[in-house]
BAKOLPA-847994 format. One record per residue: residue in three letters; x, y, z of N, C-alpha, C, O in turn. Coordinates in steps of 0.1 Angstrom, whole numbers, padded with zeros to 4 digits, always signed. Layout:
ALAXYZXYZXYZXYZ/...
***
This chain:
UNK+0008-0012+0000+0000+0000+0000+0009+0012+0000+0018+0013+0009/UNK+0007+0022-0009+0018+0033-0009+0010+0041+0002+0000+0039+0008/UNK+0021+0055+0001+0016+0066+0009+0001+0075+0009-0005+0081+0018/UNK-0004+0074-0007-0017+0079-0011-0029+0065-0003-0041+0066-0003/UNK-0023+0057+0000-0036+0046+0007-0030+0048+0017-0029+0036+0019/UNK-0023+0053+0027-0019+0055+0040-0038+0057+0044-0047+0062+0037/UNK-0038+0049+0060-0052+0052+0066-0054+0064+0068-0045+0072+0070/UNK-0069+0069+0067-0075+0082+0070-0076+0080+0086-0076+0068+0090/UNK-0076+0088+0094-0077+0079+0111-0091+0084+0112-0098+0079+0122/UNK-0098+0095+0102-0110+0096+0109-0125+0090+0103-0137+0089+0108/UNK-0118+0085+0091-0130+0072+0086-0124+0058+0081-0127+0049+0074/UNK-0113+0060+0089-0104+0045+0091-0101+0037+0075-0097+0025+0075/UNK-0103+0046+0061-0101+0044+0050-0089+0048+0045-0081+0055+0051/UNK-0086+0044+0036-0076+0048+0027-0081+0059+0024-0093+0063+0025/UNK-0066+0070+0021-0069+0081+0017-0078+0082+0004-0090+0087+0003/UNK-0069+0076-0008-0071+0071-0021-0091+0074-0023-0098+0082-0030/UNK-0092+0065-0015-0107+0060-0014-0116+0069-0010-0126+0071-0016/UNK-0111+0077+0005-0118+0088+0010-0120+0101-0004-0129+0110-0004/UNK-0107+0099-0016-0111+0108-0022-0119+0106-0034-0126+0114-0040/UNK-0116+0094-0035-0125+0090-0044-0142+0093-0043-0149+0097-0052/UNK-0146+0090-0026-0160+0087-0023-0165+0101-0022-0177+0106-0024/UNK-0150+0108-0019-0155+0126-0016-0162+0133-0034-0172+0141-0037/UNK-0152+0126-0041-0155+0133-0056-0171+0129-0057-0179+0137-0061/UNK-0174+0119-0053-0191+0116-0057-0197+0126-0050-0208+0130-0054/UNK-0193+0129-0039-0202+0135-0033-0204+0153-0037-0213+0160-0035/UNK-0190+0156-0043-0189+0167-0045-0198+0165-0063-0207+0174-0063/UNK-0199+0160-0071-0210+0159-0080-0220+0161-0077-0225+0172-0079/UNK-0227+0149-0069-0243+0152-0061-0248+0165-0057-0258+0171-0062/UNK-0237+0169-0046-0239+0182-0044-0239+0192-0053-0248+0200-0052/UNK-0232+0192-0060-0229+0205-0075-0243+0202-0083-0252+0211-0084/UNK-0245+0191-0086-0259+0189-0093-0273+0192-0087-0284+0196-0091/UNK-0268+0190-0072-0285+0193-0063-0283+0208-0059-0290+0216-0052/UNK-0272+0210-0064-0274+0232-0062-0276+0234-0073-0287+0241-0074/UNK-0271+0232-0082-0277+0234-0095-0294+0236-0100-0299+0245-0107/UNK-0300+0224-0093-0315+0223-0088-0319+0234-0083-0329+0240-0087/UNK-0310+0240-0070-0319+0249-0065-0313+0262-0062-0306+0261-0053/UNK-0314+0275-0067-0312+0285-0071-0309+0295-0062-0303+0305-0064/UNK-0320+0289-0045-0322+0298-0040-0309+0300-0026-0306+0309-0019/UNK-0305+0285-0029-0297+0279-0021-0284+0282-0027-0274+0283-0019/UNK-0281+0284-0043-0271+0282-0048-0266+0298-0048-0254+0300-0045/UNK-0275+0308-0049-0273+0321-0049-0267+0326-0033-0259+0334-0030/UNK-0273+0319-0025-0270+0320-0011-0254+0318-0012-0246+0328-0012/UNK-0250+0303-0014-0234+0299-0017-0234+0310-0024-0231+0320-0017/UNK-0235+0312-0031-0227+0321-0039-0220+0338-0032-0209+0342-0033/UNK-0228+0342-0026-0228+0351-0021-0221+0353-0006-0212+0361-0002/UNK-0230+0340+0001-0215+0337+0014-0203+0335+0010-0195+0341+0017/UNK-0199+0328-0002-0182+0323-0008-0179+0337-0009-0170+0340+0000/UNK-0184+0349-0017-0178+0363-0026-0180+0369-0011-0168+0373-0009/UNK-0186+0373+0002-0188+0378+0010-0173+0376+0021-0166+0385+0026/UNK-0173+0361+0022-0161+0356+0030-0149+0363+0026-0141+0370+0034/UNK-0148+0362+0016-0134+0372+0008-0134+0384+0011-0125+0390+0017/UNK-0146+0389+0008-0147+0405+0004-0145+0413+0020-0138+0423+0022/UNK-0153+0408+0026-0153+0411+0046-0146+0401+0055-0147+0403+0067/UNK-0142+0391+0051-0142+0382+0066-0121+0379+0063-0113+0375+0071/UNK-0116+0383+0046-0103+0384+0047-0100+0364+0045-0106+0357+0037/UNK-0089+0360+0055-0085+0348+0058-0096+0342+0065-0097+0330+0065/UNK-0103+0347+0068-0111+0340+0084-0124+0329+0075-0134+0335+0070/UNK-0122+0316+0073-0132+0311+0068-0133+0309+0052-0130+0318+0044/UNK-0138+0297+0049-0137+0288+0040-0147+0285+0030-0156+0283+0038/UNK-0152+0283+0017-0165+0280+0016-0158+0266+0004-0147+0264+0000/UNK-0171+0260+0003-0163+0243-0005-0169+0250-0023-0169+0243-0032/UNK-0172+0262-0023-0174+0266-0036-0160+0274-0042-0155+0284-0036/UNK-0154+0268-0053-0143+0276-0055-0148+0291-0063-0147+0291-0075/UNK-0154+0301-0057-0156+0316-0062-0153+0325-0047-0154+0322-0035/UNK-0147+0335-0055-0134+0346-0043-0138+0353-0051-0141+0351-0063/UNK-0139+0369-0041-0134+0381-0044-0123+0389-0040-0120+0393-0029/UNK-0115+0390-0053-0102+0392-0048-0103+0408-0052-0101+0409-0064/UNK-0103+0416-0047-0102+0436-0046-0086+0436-0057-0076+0429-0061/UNK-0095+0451-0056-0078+0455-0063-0077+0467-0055-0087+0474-0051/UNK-0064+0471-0052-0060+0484-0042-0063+0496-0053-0057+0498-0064/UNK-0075+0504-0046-0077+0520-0050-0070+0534-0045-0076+0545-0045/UNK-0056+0531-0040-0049+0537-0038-0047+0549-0045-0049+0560-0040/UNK-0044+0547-0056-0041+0556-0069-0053+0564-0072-0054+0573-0081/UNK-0061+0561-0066-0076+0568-0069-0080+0579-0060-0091+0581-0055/UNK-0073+0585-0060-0068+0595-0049-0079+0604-0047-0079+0610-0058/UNK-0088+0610-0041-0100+0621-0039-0108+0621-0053-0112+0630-0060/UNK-0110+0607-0056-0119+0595-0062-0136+0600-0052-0135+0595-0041/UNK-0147+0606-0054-0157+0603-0052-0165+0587-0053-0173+0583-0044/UNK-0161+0581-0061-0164+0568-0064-0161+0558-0054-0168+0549-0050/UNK-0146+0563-0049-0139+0554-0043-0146+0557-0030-0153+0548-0026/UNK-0145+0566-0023-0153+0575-0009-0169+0565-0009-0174+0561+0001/UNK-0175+0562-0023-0189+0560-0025-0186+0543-0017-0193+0539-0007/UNK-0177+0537-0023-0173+0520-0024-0172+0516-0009-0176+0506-0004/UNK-0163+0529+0001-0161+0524+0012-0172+0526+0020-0174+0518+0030/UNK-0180+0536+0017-0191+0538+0026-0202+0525+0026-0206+0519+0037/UNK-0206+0523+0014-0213+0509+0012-0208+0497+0017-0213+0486+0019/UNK-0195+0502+0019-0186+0482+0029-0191+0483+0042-0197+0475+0049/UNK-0186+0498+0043-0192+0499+0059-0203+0498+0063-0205+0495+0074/UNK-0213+0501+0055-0227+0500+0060-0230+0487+0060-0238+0483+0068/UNK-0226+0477+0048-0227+0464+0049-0220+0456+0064-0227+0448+0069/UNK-0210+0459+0068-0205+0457+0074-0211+0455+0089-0208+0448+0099/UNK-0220+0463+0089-0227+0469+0102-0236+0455+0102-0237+0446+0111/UNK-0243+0454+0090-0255+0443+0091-0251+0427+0092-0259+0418+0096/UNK-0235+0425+0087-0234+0410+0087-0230+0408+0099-0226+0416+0107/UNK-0232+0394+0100-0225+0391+0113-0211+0391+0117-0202+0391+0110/UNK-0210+0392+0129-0194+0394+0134-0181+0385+0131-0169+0388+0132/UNK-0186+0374+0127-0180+0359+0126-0184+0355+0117-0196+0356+0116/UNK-0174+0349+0104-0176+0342+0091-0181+0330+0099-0191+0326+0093/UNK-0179+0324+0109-0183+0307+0107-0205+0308+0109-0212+0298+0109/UNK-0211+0324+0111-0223+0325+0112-0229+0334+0097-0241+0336+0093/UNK-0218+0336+0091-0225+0341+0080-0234+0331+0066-0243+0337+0060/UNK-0232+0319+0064-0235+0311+0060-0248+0309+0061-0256+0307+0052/UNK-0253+0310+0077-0267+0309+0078-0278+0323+0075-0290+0325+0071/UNK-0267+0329+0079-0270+0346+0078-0277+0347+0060-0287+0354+0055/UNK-0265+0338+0054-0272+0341+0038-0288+0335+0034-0297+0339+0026/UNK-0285+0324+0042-0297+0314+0039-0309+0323+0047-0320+0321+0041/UNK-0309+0330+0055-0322+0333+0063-0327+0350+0052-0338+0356+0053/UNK-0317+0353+0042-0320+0358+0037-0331+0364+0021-0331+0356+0012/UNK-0338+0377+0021-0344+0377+0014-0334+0377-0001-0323+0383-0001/UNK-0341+0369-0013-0333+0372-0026-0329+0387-0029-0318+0391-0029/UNK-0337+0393-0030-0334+0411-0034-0322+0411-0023-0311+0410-0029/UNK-0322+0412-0011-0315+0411+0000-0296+0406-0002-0286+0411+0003/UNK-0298+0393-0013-0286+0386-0014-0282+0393-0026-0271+0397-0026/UNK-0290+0395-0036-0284+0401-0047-0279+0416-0049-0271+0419-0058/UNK-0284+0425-0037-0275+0437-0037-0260+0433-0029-0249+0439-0032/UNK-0260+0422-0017-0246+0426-0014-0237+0413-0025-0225+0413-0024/UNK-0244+0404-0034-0237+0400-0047-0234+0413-0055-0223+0418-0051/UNK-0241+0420-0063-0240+0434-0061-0223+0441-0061-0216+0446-0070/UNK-0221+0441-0048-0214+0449-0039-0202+0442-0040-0191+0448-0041/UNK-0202+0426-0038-0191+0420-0037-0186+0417-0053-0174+0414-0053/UNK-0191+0417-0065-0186+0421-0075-0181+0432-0080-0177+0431-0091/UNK-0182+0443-0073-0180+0453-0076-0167+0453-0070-0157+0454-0077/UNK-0167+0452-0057-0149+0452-0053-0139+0442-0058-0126+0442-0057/UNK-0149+0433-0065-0134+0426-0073-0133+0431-0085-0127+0423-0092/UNK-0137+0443-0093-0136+0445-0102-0121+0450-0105-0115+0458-0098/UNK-0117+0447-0113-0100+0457-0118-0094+0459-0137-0089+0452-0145/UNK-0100+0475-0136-0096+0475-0146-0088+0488-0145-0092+0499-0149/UNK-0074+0482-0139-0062+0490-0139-0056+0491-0149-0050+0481-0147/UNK-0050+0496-0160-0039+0492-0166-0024+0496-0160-0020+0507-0159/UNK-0016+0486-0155-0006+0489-0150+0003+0485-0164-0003+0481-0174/UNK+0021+0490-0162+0026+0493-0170+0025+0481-0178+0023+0482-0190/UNK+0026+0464-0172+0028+0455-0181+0019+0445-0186+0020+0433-0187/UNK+0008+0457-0189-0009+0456-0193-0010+0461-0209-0009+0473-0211/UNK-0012+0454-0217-0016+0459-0230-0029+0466-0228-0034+0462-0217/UNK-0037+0476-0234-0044+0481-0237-0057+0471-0241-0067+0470-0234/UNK-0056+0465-0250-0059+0452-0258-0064+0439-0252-0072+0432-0257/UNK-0057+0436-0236-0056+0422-0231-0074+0423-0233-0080+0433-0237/UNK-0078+0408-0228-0086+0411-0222-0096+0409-0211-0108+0405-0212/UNK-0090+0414-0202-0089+0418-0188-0098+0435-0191-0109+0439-0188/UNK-0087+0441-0199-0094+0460-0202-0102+0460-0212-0106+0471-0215/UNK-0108+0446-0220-0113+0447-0231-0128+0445-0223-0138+0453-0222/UNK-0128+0432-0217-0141+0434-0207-0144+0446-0202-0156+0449-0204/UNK-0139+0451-0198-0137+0466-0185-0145+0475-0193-0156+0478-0189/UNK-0140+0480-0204-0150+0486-0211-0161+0478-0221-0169+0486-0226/UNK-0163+0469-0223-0177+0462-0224-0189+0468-0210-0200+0474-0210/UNK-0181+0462-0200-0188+0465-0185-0192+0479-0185-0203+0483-0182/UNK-0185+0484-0187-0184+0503-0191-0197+0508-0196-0204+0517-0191/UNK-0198+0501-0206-0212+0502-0216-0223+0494-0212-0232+0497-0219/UNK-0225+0486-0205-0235+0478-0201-0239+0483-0190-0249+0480-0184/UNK-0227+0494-0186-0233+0500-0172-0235+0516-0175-0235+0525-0167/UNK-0236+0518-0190-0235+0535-0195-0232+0546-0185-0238+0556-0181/UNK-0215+0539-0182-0209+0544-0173-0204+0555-0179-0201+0553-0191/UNK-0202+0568-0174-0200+0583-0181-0189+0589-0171-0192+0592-0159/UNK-0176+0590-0177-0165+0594-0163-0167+0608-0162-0163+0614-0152/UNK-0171+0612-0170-0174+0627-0167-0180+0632-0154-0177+0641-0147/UNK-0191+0619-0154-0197+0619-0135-0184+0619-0122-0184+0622-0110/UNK-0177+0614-0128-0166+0614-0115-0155+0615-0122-0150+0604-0122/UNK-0148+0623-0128-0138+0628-0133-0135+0644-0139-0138+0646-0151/UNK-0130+0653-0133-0130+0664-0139-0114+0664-0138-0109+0663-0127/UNK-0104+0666-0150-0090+0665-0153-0087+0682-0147-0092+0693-0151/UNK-0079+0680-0139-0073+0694-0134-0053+0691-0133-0045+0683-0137/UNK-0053+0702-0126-0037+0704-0129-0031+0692-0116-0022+0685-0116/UNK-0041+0693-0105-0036+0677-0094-0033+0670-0101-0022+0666-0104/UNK-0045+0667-0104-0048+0647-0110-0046+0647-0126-0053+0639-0133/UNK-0038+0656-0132-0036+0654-0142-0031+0659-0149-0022+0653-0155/UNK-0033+0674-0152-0022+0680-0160-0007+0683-0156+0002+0685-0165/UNK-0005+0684-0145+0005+0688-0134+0014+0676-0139+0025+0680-0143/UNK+0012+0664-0140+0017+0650-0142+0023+0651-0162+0030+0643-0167/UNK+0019+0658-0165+0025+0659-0179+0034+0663-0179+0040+0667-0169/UNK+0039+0664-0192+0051+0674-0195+0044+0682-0201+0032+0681-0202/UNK+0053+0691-0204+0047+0706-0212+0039+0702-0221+0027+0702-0220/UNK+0047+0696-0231+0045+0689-0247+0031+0684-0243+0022+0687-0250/UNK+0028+0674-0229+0014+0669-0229+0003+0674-0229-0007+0670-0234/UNK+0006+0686-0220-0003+0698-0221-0012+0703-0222-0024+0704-0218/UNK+0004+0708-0238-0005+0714-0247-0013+0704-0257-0024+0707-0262/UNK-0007+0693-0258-0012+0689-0268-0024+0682-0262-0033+0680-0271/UNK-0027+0678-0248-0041+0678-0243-0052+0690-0248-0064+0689-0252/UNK-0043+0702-0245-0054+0716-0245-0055+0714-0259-0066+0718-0264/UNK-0045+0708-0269-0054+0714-0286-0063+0703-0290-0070+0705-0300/UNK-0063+0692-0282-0073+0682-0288-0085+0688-0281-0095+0689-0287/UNK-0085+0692-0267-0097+0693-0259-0106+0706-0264-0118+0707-0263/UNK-0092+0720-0273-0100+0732-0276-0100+0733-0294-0101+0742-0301/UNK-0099+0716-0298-0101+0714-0311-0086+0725-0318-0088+0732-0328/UNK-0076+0725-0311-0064+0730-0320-0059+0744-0315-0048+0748-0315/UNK-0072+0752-0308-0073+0764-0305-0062+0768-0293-0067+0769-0282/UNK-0048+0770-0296-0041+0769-0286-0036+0784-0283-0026+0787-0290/UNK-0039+0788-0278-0035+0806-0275-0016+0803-0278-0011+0793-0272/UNK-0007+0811-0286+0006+0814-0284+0015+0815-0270+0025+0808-0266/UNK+0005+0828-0263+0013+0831-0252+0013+0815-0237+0018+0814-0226/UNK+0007+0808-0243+0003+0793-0234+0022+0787-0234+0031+0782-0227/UNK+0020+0789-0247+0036+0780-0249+0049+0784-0246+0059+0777-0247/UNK+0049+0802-0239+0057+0808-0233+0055+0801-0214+0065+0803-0206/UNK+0045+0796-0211+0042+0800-0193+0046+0783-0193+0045+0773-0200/UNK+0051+0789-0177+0059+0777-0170+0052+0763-0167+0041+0765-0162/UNK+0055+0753-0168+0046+0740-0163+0037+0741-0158+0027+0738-0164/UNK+0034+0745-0143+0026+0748-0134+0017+0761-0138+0005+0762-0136/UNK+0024+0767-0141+0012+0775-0148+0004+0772-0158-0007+0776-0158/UNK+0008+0766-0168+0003+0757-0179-0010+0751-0178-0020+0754-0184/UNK-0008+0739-0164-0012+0730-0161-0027+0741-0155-0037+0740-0161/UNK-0028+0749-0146-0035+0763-0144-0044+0762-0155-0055+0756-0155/UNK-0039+0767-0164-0044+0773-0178-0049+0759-0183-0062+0759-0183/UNK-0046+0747-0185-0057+0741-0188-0065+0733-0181-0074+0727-0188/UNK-0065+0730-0168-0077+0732-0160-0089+0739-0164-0100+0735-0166/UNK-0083+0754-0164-0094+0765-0163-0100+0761-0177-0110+0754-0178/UNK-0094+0767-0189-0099+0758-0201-0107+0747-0209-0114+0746-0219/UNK-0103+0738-0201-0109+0721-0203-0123+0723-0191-0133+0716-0193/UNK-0122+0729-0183-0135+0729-0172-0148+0726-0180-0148+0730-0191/UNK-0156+0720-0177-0172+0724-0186-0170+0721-0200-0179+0725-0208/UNK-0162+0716-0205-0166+0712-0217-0166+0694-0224-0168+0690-0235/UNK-0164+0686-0208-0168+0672-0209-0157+0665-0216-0158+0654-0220/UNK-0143+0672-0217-0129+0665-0221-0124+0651-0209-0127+0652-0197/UNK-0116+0639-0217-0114+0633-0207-0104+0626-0214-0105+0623-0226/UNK-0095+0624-0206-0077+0615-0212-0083+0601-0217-0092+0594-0212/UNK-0077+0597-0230-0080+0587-0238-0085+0575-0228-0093+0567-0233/UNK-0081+0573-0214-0082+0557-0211-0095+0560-0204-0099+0549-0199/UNK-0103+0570-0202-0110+0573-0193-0124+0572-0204-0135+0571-0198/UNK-0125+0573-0219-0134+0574-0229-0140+0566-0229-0135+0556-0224/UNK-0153+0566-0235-0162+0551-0237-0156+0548-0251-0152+0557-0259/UNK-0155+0537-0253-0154+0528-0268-0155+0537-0279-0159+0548-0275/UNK-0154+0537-0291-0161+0543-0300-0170+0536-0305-0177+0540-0314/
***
């Protein structure tokens, strides 16, 4: 008998065996959630929950996680201020201890489970592009699908100023921001004033007229 049939000591079986009898059971079960929707949304939602609030603490036998992405960079982000406030208020209502949330989902109304599914897909969402991210993958190609399915408009939370964005250019970026944004119309004396003044000047400029840096645009 090799090491894979070494005795189980707690059902006095071979391992081999114990996994064998376990795979049947994990069928059954997959097939009898499948049956029932109301049960299966529940799992679903305790597994994406456990991740999203409870961290390490607790386990579910459904392999679905929500794994966040750090909004760090999202710096006096309205959106982002919006995301934490809703953790915390969820936070308030679940129970204290993952090993009681499980029931917590089951005693739950559907409307009830589908806003904090909801909520818990929303913190795994990531559509970062970091530097060794094609444009193209498609990770960012979903991202804006989702974009449009959710006639998401950054203009609602995005206004480009000289902080969060022009300041971060070079000169050259600019301007050549301000002539796409004022269709070419680039005043002379702009290309004499210093960076930070620049960055000033197109703030003020770009204000109110619904401009937004290429990665921030919906599709064409």
């Amino acid at each position: 008998m090799g090491a894979d049939d070494a005795a189980n000591p707690a059902a006095g079986l071979p391992h081999s065996l114990t996994e064998s009898l376990t795979a049947h059971r994990t069928a059954a079960l997959a097939i009898t959630l499948s049956e029932q929707p109301k049960v299966a949304l529940a799992a679903v939602v305790h597994a994406l929950a456990l991740s999203a609030f409870y961290g390490s603490s607790g386990e579910s036998c459904l392999k679905v996680f929500s794994t966040g992405v750090s909004l760090k960079l999202a710096e006096g982000s309205q959106a982002r201020e919006l995301l934490e406030s809703a953790v915390e208020a969820w936070r308030e209502d679940l129970p204290d201890s993952s090993d009681e949330l499980f029931a917590w989902c089951l005693g739950q109304d559907a409307e009830i489970l589908v806003d904090l599914l909801a909520l818990c897909a929303a913190l795994s969402v990531n559509a970062v592009q970091a530097k060794v991210d094609r444009p193209d993958c498609d990770r960012l190609v979903h991202a804006q699908a989702l974009g449009e399915a959710l006639s998401l408009d950054m203009a609602t939370w995005f206004t480009p100023n000289a902080s969060n964005f022009f300041g971060r250019l070079t000169k050259t970026g600019i301007v050549e921001a301000l002539s796409e944004a004022r269709d070419g119309a680039v005043a002379p004396s702009w290309l004499k004033a210093k960076k930070s003044d620049l960055a000033s000047i197109a703030e003020r400029e770009v204000a109110n007229t619904g401009w937004l840096p290429a990665p921030l645009r919906r599709a064409a």
